[in-house]
NUKEBA-854701 format. One line per 5 residues: their letters; for each residue x, y, z of N, C-alpha, C, O, CB. Coordinates in steps of 0.001 Angstrom, whole numbers. Glycine has a CB too. Example, Ala and Ser with C-alpha at 12.3 -4.5 7.8 and 13.67 -1.06 7.14 Angstrom:
2
as = 13190:-5690:7800:12300:-4500:7800:13200:-3300:7800:14236:-3319:8465:11308:-4473:9046; 12850:-2250:7080:13670:-1060:7140:12900:30:7870:13409:1138:8039:14084:-598:5725
This chain:
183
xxxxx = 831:-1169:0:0:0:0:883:1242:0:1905:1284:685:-950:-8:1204; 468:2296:-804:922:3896:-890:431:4623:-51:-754:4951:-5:625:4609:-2043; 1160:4897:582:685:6223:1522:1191:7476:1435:2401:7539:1216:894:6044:2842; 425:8770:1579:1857:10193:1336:1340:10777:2825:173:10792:3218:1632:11855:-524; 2024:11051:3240:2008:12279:4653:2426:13452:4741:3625:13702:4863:2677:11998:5719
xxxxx = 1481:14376:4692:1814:16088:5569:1629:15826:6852:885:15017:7406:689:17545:5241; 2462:16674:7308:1868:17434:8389:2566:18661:8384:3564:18970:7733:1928:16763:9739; 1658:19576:9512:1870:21001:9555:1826:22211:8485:2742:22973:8173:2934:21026:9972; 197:22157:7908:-459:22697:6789:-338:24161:7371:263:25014:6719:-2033:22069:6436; -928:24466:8642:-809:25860:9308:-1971:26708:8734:-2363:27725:9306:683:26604:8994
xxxxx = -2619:26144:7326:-2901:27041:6400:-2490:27543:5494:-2988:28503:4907:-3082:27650:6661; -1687:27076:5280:-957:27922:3769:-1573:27016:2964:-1496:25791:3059:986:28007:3428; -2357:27828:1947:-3313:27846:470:-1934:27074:-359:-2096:25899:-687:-3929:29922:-336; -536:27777:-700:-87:27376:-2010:408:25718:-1451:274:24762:-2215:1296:28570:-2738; 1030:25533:77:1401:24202:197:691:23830:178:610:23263:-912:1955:23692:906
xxxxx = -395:23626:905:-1764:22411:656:-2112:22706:-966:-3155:22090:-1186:-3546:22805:1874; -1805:23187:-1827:-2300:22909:-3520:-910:22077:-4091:-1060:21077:-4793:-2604:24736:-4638; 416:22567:-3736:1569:21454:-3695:724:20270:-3526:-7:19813:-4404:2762:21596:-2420; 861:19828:-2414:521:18793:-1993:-303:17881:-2944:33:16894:-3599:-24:19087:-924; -1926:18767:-2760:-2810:18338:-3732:-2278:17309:-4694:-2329:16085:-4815:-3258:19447:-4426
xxxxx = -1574:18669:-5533:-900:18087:-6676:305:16708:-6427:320:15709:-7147:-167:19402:-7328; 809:16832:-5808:1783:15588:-5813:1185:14311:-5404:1630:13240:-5815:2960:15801:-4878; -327:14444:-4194:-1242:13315:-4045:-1551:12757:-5113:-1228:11570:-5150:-2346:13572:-3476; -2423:13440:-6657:-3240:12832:-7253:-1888:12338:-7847:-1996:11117:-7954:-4475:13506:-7985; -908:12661:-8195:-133:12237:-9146:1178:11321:-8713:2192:11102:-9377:212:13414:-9831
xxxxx = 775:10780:-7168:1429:10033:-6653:992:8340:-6475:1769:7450:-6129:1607:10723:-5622; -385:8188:-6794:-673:6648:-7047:-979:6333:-5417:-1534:5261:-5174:837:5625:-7849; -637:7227:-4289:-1096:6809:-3026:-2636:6706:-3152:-3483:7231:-3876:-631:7796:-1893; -2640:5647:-1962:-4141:5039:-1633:-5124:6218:-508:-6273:6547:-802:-3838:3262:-674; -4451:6694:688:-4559:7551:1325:-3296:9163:1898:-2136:9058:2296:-4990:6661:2109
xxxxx = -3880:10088:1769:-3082:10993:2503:-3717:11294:4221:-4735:11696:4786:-3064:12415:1516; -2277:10764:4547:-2152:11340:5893:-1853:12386:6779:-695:12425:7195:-1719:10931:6203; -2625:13221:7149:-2383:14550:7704:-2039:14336:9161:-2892:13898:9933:-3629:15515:7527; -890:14615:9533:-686:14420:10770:-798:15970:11817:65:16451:12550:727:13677:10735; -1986:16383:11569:-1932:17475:12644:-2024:18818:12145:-1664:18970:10978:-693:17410:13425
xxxxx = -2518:20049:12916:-1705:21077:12534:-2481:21530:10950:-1598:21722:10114:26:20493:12494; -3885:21733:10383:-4269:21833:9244:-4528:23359:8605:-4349:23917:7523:-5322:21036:9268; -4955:23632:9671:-5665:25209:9401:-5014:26513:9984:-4637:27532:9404:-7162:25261:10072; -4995:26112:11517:-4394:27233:11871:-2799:27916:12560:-2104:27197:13277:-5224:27412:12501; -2472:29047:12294:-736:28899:12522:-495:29077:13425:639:29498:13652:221:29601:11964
xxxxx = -1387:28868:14453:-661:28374:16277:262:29911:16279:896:30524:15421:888:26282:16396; -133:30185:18082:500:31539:18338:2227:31665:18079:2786:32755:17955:149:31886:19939; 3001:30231:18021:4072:30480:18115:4884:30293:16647:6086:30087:16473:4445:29762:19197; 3967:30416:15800:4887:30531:14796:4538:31485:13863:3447:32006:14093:5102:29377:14195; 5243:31961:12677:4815:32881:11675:3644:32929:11172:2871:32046:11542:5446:32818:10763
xxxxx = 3246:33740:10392:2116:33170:9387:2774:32387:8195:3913:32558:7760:1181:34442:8727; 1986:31642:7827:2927:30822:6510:2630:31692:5416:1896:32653:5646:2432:29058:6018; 3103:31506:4203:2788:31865:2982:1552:31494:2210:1335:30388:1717:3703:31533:2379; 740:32585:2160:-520:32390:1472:-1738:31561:2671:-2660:30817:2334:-108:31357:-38; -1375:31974:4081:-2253:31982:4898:-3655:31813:4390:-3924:32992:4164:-2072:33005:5544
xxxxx = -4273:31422:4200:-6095:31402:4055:-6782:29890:4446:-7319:29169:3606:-6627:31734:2164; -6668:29591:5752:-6999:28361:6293:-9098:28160:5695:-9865:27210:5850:-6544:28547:8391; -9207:28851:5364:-11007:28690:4825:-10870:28130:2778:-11636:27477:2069:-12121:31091:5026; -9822:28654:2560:-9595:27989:1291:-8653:26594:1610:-9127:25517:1251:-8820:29105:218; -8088:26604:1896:-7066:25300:2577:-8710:24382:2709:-9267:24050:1663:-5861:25786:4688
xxxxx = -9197:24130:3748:-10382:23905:4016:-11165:22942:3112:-11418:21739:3036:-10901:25045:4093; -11507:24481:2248:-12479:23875:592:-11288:22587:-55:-11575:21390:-57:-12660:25743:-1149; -10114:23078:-508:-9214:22145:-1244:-8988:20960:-531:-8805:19983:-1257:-7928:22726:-1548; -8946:20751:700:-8529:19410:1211:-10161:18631:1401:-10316:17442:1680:-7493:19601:2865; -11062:19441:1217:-12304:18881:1589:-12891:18222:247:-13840:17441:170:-13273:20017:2241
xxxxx = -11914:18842:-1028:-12225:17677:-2264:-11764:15833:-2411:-12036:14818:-3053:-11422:18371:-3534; -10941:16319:-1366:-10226:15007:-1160:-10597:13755:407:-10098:12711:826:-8572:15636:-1086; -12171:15022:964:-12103:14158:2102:-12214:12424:2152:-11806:11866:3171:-13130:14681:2845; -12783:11589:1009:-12831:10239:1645:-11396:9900:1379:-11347:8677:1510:-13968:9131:1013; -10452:10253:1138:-9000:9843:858:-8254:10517:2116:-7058:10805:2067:-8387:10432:-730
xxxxx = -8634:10625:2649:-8007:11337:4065:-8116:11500:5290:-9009:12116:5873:-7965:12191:4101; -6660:10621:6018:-6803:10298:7611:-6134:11343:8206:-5008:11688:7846:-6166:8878:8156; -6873:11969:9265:-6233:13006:9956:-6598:12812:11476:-7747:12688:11901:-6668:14414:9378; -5331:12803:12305:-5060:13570:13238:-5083:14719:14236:-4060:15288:13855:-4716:13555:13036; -5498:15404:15171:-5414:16912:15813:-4052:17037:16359:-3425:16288:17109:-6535:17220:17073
xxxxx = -3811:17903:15935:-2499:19088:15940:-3145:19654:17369:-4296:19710:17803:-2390:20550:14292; -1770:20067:17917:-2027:20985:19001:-2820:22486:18511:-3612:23218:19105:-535:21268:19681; -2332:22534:17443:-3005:24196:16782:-4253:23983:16102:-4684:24875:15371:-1971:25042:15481; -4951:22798:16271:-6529:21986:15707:-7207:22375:16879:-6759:22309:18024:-6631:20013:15431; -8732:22940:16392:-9615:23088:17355:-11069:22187:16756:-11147:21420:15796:-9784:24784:17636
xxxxx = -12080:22605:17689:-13163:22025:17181:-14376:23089:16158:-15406:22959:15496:-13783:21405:18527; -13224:24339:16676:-14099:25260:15012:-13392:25011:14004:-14263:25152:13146:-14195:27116:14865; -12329:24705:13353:-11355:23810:12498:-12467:22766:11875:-12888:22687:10721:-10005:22958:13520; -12733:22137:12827:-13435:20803:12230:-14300:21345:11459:-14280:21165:10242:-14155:19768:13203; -15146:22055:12043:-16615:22421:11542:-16839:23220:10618:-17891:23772:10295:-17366:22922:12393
xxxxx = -14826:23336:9768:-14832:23359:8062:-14298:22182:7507:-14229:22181:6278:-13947:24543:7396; -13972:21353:7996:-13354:20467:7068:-14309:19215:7290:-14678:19070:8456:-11694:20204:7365; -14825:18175:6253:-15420:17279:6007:-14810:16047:6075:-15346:15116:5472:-15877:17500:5085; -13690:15840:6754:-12558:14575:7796:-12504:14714:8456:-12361:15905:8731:-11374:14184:7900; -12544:13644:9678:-12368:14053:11356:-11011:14572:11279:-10142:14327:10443:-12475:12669:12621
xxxxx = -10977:15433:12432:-9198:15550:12593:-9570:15656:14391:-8784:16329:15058:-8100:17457:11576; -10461:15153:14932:-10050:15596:16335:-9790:14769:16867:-9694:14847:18092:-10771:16210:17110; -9537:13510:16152:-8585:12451:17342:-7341:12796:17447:-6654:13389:16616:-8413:10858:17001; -6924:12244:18958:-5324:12710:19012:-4431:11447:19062:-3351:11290:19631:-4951:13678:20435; -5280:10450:18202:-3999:9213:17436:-5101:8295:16747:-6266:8055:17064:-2763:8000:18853
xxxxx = -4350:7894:15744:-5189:6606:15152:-4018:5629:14630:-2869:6016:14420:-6354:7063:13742; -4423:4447:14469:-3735:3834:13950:-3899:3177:12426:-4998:3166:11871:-3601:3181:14801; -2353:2473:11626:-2961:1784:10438:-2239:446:11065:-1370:252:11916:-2518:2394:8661; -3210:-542:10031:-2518:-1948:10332:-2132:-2181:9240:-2696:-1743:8237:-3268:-3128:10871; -1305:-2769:9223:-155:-3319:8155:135:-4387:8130:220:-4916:9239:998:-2890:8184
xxxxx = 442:-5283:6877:514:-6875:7143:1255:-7188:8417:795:-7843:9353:1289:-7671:5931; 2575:-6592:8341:3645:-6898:9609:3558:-5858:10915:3778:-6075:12107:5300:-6755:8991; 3167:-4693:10245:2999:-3839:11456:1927:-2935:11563:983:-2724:10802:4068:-3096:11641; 2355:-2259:13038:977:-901:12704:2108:-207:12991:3230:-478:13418:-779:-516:13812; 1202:1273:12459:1828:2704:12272:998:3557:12984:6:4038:12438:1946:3226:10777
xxxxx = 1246:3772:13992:371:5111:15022:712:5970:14433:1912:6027:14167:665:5503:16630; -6:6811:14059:-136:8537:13942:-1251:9311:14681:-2462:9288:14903:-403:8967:12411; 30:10105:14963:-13:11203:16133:460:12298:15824:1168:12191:14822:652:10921:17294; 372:13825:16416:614:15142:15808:1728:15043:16612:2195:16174:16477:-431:16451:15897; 2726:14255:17613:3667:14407:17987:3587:15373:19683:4611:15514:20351:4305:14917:16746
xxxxx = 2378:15875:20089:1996:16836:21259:1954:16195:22712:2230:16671:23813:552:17434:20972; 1390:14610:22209:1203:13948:23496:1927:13084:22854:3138:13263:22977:-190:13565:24200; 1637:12304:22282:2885:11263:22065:3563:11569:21058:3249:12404:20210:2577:9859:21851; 4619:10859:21093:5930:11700:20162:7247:10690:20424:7017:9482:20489:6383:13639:20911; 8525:11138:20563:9439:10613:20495:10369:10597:21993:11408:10048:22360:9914:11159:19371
xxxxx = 9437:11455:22562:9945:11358:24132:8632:10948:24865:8622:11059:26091:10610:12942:24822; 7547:10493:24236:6419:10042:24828:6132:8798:24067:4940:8643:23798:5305:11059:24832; 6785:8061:23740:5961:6835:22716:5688:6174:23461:6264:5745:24462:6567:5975:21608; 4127:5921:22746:3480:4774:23007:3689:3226:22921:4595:2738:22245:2708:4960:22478; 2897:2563:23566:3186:1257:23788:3282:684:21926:2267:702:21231:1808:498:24943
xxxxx = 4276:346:21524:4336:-488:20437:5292:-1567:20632:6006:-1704:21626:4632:234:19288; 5236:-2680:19131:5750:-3575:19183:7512:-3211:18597:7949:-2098:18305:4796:-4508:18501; 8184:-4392:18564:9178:-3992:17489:8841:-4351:16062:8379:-5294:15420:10484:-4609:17780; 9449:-2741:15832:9143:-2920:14105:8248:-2249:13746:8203:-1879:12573:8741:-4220:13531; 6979:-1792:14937:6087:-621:14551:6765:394:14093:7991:505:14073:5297:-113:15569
xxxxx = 5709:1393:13599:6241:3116:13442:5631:3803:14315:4563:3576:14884:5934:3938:12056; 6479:4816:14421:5571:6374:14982:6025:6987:14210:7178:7340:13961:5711:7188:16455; 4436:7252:13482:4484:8744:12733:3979:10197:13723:3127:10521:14550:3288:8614:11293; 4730:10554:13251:4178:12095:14411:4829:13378:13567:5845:13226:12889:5138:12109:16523; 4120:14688:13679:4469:15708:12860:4909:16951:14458:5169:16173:15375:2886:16149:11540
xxxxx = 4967:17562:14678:4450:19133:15473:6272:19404:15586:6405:20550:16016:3192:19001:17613; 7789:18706:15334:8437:19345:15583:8769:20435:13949:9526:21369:13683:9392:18454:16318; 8003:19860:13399:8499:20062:11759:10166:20228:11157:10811:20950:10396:7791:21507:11302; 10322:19244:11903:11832:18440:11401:11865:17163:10972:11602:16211:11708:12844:18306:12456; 12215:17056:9661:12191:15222:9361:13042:14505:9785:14259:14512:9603:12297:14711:8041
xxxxx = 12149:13611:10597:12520:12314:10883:12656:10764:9991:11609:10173:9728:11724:12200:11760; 13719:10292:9649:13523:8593:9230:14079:7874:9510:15171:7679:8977:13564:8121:8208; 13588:7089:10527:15262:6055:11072:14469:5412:11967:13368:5896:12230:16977:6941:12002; 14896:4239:12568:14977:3265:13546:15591:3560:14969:16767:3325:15244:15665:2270:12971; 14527:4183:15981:15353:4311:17285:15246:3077:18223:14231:3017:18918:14873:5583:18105
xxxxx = 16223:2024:18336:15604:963:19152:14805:-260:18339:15272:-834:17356:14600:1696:20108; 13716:-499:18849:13255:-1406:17513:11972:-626:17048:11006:-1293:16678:12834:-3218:17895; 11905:708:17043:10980:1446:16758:10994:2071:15817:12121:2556:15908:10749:2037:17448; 10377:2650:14481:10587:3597:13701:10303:4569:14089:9190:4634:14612:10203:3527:12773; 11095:5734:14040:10539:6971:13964:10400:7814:12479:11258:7772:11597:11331:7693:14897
xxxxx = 8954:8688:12397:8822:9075:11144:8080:10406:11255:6929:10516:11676:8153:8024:10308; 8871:11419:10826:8329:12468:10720:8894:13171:9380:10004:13172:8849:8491:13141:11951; 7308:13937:8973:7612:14032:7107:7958:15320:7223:8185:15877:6149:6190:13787:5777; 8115:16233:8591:8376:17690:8618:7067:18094:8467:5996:17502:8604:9367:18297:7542; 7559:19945:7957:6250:20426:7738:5969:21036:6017:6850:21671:5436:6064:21646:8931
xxxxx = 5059:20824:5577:4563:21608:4301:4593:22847:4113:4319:23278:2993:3429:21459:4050; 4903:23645:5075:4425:24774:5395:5334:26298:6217:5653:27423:5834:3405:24192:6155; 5472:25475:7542:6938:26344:7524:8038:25195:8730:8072:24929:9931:6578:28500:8401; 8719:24858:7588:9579:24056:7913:10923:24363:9200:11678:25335:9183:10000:23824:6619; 10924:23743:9776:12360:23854:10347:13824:23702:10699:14090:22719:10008:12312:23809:10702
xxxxx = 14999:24036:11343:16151:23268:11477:17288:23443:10028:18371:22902:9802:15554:21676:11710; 16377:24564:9133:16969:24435:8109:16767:23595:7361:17622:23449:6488:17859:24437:8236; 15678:22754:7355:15333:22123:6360:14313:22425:5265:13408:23081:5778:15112:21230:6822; 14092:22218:3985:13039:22541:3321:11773:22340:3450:11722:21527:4373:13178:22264:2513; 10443:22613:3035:9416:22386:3104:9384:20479:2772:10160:20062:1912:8728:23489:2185
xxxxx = 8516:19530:3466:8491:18636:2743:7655:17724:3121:7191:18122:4189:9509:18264:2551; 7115:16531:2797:5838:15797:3097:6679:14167:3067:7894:14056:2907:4360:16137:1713; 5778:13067:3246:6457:11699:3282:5684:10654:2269:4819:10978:1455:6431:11101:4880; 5918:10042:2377:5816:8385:1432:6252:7395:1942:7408:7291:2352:6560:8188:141; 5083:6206:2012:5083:5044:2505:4950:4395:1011:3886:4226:416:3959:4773:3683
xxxxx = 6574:3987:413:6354:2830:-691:6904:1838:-492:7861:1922:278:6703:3036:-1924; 6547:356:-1118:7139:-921:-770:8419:-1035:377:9597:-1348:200:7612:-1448:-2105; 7465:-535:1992:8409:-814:2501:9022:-113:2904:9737:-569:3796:8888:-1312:2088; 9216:1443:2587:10135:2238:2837:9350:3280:3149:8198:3316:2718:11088:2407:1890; 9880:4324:3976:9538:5421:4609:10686:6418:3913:11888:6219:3739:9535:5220:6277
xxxxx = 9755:7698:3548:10776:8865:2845:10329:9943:3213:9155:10312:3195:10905:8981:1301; 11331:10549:3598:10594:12388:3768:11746:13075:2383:12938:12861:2165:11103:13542:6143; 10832:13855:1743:11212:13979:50:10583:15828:592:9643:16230:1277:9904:12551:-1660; 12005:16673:-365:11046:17957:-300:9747:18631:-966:9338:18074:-1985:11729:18743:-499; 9248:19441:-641:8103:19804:-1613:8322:19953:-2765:7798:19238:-3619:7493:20824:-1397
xxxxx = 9148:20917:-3036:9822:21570:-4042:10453:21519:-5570:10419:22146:-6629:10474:21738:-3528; 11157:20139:-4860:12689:19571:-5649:12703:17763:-5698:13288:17124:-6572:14367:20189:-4461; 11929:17160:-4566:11526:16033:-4653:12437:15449:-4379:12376:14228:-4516:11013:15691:-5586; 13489:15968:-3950:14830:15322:-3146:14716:14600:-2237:14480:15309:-1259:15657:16110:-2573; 14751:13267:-1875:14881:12570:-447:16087:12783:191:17274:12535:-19:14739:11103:-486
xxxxx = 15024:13632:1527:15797:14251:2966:16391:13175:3575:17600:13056:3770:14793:14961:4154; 15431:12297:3911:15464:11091:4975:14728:10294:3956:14135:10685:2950:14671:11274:6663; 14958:8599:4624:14438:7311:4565:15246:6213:5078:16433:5892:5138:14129:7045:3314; 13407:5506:5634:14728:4066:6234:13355:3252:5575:12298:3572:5030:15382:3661:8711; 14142:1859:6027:13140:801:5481:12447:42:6642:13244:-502:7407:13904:-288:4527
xxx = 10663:-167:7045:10527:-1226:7340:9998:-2196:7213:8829:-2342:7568:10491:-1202:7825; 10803:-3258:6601:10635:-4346:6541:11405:-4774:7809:12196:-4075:8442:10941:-4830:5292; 10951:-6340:8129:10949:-6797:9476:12818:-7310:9463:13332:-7794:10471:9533:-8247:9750
């Protein structure tokens, strides 16, 4: 199965139409929003092309293709534009060999993980730094942010293909990070 992951939309109109665009033309089955959709939370900038009510409409063309998460900067007036839940604060996928929790990274995260097996993932977004690697017998996976990125890294989103986990930039399509899990 194909999977692509944002997190940390904030609202910016032109990344969530990026995105858009690299979803339909990526062959993924679902996009995963990990958090963080609409609004730009007191502690960070405004992003570029701010308009979380158009963000909204565009991701709401895509709602049955889309699992989302609540972001610490997700409220429940948030919801009551967008046509996908986002107010859980984790869900999981099952996978032949494993599951993959996703989480916005606020409560659980990488200094809070949850009970998993070896070989699971944690996906989690809120530091908007990409993560791809194996801590322990755990994956950690974070695709950064779409939106306003950090650490010096570029804008960028993720991909779950045969096996492998990638955080790739928006931009340039460069893979930042990737690890593999297979068992």
């Amino acid at each position: 199965m194909k999977l692509m992951f944002a997190s940390d939309i904030h609202g910016s109109l032109p990344a969530t139409e990026r995105i858009l665009a690299l979803f339909a033309q990526s062959e993924a089955r679902w996009l995963v929003i990990l958090g963080d959709v609409l609004n730009h939370g007191p502690r960070n900038v405004l992003p570029e092309g701010y308009a979380p009510a158009q963000v909204a409409e565009r991701l709401n063309e895509q709602a049955s293709r889309i699992i989302a998460v609540r972001g610490n900067c997700d409220s429940e007036v948030d919801q009551m534009l967008l046509h996908f839940p986002i107010t859980a604060p984790w869900q999981q996928l099952l996978l032949p060999e494993r599951r993959v929790f996703l989480t916005h990274g606020h409560l659980f995260g990488p200094d809070d993980v949850p009970p998993l097996e070896a070989g699971d993932v944690l996906a989690y977004g809120h530091t908007h730094i990409p993560v791809a690697e194996k801590r322990g017998a755990i994956v950690h996976f974070n695709p950064g942010s779409v939106s306003i990125p950090k650490g010096g890294f570029a804008p960028s989103y993720g991909m779950l293909d045969e096996n492998v986990l990638s955080v790739i930039a928006l931009n340039d399509q460069r893979v930042i990070a990737q690890v593999s899990i297979n068992p």
